[in-house]
C-alpha positions in Angstrom: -21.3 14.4 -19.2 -21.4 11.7 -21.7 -21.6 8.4 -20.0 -23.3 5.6 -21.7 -25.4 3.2 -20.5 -26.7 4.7 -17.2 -29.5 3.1 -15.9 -32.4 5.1 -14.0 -31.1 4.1 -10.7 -27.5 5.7 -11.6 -29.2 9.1 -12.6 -30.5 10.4 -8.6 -27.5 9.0 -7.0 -24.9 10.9 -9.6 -26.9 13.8 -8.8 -26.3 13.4 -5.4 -22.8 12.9 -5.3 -21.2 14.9 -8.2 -18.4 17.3 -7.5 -16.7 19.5 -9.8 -13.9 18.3 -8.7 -12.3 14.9 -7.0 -8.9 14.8 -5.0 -7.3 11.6 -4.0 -4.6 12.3 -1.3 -4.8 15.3 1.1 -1.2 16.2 1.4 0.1 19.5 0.6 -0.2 19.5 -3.1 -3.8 17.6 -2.8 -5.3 20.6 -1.2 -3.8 23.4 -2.5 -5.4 22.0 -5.6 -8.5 22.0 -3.3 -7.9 25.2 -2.4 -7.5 27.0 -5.2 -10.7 25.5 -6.9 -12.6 26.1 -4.4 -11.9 29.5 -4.1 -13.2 29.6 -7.3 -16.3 28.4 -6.7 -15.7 24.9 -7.5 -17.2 22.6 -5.5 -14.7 20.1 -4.2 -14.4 16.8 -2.6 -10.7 15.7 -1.5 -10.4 12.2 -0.5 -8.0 10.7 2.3 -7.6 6.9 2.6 -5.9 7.5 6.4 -8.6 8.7 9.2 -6.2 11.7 9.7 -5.7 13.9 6.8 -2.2 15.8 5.3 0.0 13.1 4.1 3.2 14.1 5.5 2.3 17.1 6.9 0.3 15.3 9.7 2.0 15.3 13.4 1.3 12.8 16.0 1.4 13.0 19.6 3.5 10.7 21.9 3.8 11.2 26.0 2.1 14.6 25.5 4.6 16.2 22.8 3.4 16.6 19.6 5.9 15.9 16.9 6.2 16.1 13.0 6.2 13.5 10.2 7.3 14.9 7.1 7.4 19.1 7.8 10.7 19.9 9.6 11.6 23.6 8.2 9.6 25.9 5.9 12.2 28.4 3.8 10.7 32.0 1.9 8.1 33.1 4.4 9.0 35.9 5.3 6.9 38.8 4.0 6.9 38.6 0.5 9.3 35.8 -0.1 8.2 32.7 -3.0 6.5 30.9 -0.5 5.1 33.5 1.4 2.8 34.9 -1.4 1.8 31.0 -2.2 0.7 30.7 1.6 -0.7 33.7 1.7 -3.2 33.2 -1.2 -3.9 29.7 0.3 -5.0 31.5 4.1 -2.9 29.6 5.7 -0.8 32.5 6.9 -3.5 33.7 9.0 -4.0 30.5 10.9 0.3 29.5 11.4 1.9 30.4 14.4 5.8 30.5 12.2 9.0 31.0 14.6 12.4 31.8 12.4 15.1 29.7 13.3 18.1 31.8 14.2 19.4 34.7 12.0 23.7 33.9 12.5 23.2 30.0 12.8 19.7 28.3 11.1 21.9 25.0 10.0 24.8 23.5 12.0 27.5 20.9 10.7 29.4 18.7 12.4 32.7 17.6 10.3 35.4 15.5 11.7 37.0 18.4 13.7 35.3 21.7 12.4 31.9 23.1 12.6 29.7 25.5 10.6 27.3 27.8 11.5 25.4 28.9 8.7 23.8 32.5 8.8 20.8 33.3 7.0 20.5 35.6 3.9 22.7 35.1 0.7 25.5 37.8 1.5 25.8 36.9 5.2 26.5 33.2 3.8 28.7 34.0 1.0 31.1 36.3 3.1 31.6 33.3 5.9 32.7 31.2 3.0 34.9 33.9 2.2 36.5 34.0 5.5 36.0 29.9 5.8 37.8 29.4 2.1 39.5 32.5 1.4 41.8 30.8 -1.1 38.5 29.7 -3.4 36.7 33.4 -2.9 36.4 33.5 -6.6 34.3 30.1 -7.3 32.3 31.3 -4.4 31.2 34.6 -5.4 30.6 32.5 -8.9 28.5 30.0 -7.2 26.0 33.2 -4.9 26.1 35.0 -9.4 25.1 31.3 -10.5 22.5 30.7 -7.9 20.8 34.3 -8.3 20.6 33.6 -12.4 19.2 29.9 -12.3 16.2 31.1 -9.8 15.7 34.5 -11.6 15.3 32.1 -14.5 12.9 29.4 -13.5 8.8 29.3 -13.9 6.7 29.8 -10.4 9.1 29.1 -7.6 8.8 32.9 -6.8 5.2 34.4 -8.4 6.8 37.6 -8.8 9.3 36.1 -11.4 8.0 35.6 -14.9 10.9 34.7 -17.2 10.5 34.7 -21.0 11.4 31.5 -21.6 11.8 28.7 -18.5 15.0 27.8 -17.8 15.0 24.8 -15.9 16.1 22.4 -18.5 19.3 23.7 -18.8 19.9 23.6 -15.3 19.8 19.6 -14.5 23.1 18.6 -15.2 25.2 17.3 -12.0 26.0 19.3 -8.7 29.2 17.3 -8.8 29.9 18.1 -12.1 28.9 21.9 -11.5 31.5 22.7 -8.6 34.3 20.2 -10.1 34.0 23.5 -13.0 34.1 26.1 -10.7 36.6 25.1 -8.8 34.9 23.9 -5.8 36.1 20.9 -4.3 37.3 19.1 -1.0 35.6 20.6 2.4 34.4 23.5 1.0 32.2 21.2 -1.7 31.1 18.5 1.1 30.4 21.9 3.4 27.8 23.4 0.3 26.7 19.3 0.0 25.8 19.1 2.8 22.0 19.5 3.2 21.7 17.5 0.3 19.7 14.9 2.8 16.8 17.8 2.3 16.1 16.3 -0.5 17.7 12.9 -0.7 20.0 12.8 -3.3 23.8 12.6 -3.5 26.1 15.2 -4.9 26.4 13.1 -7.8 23.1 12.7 -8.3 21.7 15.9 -7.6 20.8 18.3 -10.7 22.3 21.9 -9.8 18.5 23.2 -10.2 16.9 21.2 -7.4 20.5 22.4 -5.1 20.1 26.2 -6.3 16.0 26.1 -5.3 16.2 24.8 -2.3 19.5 26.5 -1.3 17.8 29.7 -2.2 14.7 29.3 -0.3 16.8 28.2 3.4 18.8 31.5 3.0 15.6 33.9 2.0 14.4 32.9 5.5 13.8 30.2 7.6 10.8 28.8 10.0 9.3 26.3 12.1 6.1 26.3 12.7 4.6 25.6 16.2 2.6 22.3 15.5 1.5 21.9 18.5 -0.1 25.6 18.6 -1.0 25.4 14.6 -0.5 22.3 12.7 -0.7 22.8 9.5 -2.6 19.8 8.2 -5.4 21.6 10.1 -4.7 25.2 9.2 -4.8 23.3 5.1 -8.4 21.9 6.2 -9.5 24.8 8.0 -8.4 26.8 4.7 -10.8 24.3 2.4 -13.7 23.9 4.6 -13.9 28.1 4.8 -13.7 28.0 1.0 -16.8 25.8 0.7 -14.7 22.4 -0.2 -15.4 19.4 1.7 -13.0 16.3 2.6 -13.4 13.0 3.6 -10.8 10.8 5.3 -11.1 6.6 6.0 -12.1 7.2 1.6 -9.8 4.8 0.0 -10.2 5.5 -3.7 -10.3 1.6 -5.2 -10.9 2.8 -9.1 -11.2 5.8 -11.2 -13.8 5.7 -13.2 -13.3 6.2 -17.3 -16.1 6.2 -19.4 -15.3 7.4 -23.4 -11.7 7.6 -22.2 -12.4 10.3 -19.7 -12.3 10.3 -15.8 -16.3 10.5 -14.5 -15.6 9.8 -10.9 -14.6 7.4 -8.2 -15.5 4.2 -6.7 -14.2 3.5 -3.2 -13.1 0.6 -1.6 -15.9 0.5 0.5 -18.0 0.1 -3.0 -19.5 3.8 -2.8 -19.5 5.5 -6.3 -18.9 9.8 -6.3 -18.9 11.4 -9.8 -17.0 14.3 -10.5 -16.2 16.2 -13.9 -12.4 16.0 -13.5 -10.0 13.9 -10.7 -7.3 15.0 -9.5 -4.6 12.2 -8.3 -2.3 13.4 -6.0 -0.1 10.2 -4.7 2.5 9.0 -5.8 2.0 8.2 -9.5 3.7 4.4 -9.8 -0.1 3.6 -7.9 -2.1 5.3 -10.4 -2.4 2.3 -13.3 -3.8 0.2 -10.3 -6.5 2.6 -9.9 -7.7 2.9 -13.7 -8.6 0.4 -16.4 -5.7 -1.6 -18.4 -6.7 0.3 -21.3 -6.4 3.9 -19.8 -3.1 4.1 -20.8 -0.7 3.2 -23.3 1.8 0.2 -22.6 5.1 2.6 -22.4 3.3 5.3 -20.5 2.1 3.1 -17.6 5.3 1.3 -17.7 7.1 4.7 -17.3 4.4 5.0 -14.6 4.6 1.8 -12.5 8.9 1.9 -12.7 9.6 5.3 -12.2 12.8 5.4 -9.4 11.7 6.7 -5.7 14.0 8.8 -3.2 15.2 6.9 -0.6 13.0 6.7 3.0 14.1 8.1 6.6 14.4 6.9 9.8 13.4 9.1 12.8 13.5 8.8 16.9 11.2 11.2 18.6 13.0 12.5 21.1 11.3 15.0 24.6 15.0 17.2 24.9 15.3 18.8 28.1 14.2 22.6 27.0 17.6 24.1 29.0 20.1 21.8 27.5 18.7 21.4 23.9 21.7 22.4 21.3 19.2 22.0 18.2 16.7 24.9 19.8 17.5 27.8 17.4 19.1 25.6 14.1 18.8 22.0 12.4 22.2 20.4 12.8 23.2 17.6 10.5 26.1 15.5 12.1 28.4 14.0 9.5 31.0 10.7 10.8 33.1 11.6 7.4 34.0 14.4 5.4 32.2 12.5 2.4 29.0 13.8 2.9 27.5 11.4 0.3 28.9 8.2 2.4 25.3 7.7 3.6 23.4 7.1 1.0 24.6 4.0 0.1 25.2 3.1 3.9 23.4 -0.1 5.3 22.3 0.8 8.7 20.6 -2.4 9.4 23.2 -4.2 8.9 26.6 -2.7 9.3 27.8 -2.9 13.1 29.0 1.1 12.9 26.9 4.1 13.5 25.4 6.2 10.9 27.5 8.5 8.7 24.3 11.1 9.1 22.2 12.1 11.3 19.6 14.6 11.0 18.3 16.9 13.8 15.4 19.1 14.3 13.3 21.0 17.3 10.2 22.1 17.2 9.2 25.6 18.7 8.0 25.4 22.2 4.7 23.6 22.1 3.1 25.7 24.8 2.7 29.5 24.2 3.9 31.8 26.5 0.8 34.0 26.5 -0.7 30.1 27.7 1.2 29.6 30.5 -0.5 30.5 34.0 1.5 32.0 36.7 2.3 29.5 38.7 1.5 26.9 36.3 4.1 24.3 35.3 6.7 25.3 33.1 7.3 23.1 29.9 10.5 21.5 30.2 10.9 19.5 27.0 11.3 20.0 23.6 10.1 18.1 20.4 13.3 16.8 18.9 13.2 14.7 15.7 16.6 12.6 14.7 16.5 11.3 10.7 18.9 9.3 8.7 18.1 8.3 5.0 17.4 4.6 4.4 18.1 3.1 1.3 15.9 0.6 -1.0 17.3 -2.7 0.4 17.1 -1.7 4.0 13.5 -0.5 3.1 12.7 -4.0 1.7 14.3 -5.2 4.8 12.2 -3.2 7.0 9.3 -4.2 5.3 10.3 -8.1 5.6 10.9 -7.6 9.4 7.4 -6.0 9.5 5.2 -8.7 8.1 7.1 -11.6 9.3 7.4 -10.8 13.1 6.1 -6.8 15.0 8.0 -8.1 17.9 11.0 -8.1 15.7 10.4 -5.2 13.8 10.4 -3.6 17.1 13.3 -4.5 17.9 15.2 -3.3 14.6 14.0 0.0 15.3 14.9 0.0 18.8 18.8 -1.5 18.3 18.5 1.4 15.3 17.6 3.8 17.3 20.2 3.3 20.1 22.5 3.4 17.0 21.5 7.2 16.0 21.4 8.3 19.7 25.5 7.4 19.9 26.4 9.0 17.1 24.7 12.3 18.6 26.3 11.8 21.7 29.7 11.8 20.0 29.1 15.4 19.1 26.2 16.0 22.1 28.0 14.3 25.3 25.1 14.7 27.6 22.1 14.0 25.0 21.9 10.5 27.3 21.1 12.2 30.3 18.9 15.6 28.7 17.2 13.1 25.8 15.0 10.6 26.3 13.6 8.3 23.4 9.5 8.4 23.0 8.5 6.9 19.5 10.8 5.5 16.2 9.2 5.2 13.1 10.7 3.5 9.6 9.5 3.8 6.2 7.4 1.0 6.9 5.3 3.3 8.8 5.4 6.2 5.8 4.0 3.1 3.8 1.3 2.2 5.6 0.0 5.6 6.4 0.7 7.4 2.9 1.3 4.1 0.9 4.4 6.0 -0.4 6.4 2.9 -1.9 9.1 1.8 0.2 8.1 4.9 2.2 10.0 7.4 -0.1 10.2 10.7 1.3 10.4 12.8 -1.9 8.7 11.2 -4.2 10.4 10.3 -7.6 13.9 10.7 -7.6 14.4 13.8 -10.7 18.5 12.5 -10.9 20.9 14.7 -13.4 21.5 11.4 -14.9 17.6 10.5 -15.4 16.3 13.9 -14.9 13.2 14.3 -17.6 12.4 10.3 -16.9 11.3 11.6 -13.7 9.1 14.5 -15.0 5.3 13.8 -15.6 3.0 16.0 -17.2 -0.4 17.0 -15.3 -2.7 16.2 -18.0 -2.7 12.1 -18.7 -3.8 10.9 -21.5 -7.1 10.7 -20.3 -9.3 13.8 -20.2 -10.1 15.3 -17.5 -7.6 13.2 -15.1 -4.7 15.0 -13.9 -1.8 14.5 -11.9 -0.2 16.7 -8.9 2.5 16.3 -6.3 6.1 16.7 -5.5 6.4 14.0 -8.0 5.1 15.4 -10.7 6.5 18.8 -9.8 9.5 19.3 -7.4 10.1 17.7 -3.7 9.1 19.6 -0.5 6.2 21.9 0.4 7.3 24.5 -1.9 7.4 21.6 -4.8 4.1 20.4 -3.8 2.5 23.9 -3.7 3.7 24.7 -6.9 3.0 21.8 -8.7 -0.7 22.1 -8.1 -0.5 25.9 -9.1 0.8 25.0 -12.4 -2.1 22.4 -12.9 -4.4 24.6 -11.8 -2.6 27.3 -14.5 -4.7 25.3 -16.7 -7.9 25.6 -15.4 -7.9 29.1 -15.1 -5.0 30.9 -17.0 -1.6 31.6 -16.0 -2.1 35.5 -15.1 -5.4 35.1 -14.1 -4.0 32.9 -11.2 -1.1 34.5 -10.8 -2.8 38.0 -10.3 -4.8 36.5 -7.6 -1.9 35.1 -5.9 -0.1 38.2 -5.6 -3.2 40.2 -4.5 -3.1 42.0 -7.6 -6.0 43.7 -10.1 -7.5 40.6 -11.1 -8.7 40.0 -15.0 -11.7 38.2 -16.0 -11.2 35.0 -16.0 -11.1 33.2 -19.4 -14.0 30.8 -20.3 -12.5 27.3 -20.1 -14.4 23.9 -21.2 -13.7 21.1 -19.4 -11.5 19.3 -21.8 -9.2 22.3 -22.9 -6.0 20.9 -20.6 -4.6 18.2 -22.2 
């Protein structure tokens, strides 16, 4: 590598500390990057700034229960579903202990006098609708045909599916728009809406490509997994480490280093230097011009960078749920005041003297075993129940304010909050104030600090029908050998995440090459690729 003026001094210590490969962030999409190199024989350094690593896939442990930040419910794994094979490849399948949520009811909501169960797989879903809506039984069965045709069209959610030409483009207009022509409307569109927190963006907003992914991936199959058996920021560590890749956590990246208008490496904010031949930046990109020289970029393009719109933030109460009396056990349920499911998104919780228009609800598995309970022993009586509702920008700023003027304050937004959330569940759950007792609140003040997410967005940019390929970013920057990855770049959620590093990584070492070795197929030599070819 070109780098001019190194001194004599530079030369032992570049030696030392060169990588193939640098990662900053070890989220999802950070080290399946990791992952995926390394397996190839890379040798790879991933970079945390937190002393814990996985982003939001990190759990944390309060009165002896172990709860989850940003990993709620994992869709496709099943045997041979999209994310399955992508998990699979990764070895994390191995090291997950995965419990489906129930088969005739994974998602309950709660309407203004009528609730749904909603059964897993496509046909068991669409013929409840049927019965549910039987005057509107053609727009469904138009919606399940529409649905099957967007994701049989679209590049790598599923590795199995290789379309001849992408078709996600022409898939971004509104979700609004999209049922108003198919003659969905009223409950039966708020009902089909209605998850839409998943990925925090109103029915208006919403591109019909981001509804039909997710959508498709619930119904395939639906999971938990058992973090306090498995988590999987550890089973994502345990995955690197066994390929030969290394991480390093309390590593703060300060600047990326560019020499010749490429990316040579890192300097931390402790002042440590690491060289690499390529970075990898993995946060959320409006923090990447920080990190890099004025000049790295053009005007427009850092601009783009630096005001790019974020998904709202969340709001959760930890809850320990009596084990026997838990209602959320076998399902998330998602408790709606109105029939206007997107009422919420604009709501101002902070301020407004009602109760939230949505709230969020999710268990986690048992968090002991049953092979590790002792005869005898004591029984576990709680479960891990997690209560979100989306927070907007202002009440984010807000938060924030509260925050760094007064911590005795803050604390007591989140606790008057809090109470807030647990008597709108008790509208639906009478008893949750005698079975549910409140252990830990966190804001997107807290998302900020530990993933330095701006105004703690849970989804990274916002991809809006209205703004849709604003919010798209290449991997390759302008700069060579500096790439970008994560559900920003690519689309939101695990599955997102995973896949956007796959498709970065499509460029390292071919498209079938990778994809062969992701579906445990006959694998091809892999093509001879310089450095500099992914731009």
């Amino acid at each position: 590598m070109e780098r001019p003026e190194m001194t004599s001094m530079e030369m032992p210590a570049m030696k030392k500390n060169h990588f193939n490969t640098i990662i900053i962030g070890s989220g999802v999409s950070g080290m399946t990057a990791g992952i995926i190199q390394a397996k190839e024989g890379e040798k790879v350094l991933v970079l945390e700034q937190h002393k814990i690593p996985g982003g939001l896939t990190q759990t944390y442990t309060r009165k002896g229960m172990t709860f989850p930040t940003g990993v709620h419910r994992l869709g496709s794994l099943a045997p041979h579903q999209p994310l399955w094979h992508y998990f699979n490849y990764l070895g994390l399948m191995e090291r997950l202990d995965l419990v489906p949520l129930s088969s005739t009811c994974f998602e309950k909501f709660h309407f203004p006098g009528k609730t749904y169960e909603i059964p897993q797989g496509h046909y068991a879903f669409e013929q409840q609708l049927i019965t549910d809506f039987p005057d509107r039984k053609t727009s469904i069965s138009q919606y399940f045909k529409d649905l099957k045709k967007v994701i049989a069209g679209i590049h790598l959610y599923d590795p199995r599916i290789n379309p001849k030409k992408d078709l996600s483009l022409q898939y971004t207009g509104s979700l609004d728009h999209y049922f108003t022509a198919i003659g969905i409307h009223g409950k039966l569109k708020s009902l089909l809406c209605a998850n839409n927190p998943l990925y925090g963006m109103s029915s208006f907003e919403c591109p019909v490509l981001t509804h039909f992914l997710i959508s498709d991936s619930y119904l395939n199959a639906s999971f938990r997994i058992n973090e306090a058996k498995t988590p999987l920021a550890r089973a994502l560590v345990q995955s690197l480490e066994s390929q030969g890749g290394n991480i390093r956590t309390n590593a703060r990246v300060s600047t990326i280093l560019i020499r010749d208008k490429k990316s040579c490496g890192v300097t931390l904010s402790t002042g440590e230097t690491l060289f690499s031949d390529r970075v990898i930046y993995s946060g959320h990109p409006s923090l990447l011009p920080d990190l890099c020289p004025q000049d790295a970029f053009r005007p427009v393009y850092r601009k783009r960078l630096q005001t790019a719109k974020s998904t709202t933030g969340i709001f959760g109460v930890a809850m320990a749920w009596e084990k026997n009396n838990c209602p959320v056990a076998g399902n998330d349920t998602y408790i709606y005041n109105s029939w206007d499911v997107n009422a919420h998104y604009q709501q101002n919780n902070l301020l407004k003297m009602g109760l939230p228009e949505m709230v969020f609800l999710s268990a986690l598995p048992s968090f002991v075993a049953a092979e590790q309970t002792k005869p005898g022993g004591p029984e576990e009586k709680n479960l891990a129940v997690t209560a979100l509702i989306g927070i907007n920008h202002k009440e984010s700023a807000q938060m924030q304010a509260y925050y760094q003027k007064s911590k005795k304050e803050y604390e007591n937004v989140k606790e008057r909050l809090a109470q807030k959330i647990m008597e709108r569940i008790t509208h639906i759950y009478p008893t949750a104030g005698h079975h549910a007792q409140i252990t830990d609140t966190y804001s997107p003040t807290t998302f900020e600090r530990y993933t330095l997410t701006p105004k703690g967005s849970a989804y990274g940019i916002k991809k809006s029908a209205q703004h849709f390929l604003e919010g798209m970013f290449s991997p390759a920057t302008r700069v060579k050998n500096l790439f970008l990855t994560g559900q920003s770049v690519g689309f939101c959620g695990i599955h997102g995440a995973i896949v956007a590093s796959v498709n970065l990584c499509h460029g390292f070492y071919g498209k079938s090459y990778l994809t062969q070795k992701i579906l445990n197929q006959p694998i091809p030599d892999p093509p001879q690729i310089s450095q500099g070819d992914i731009q």
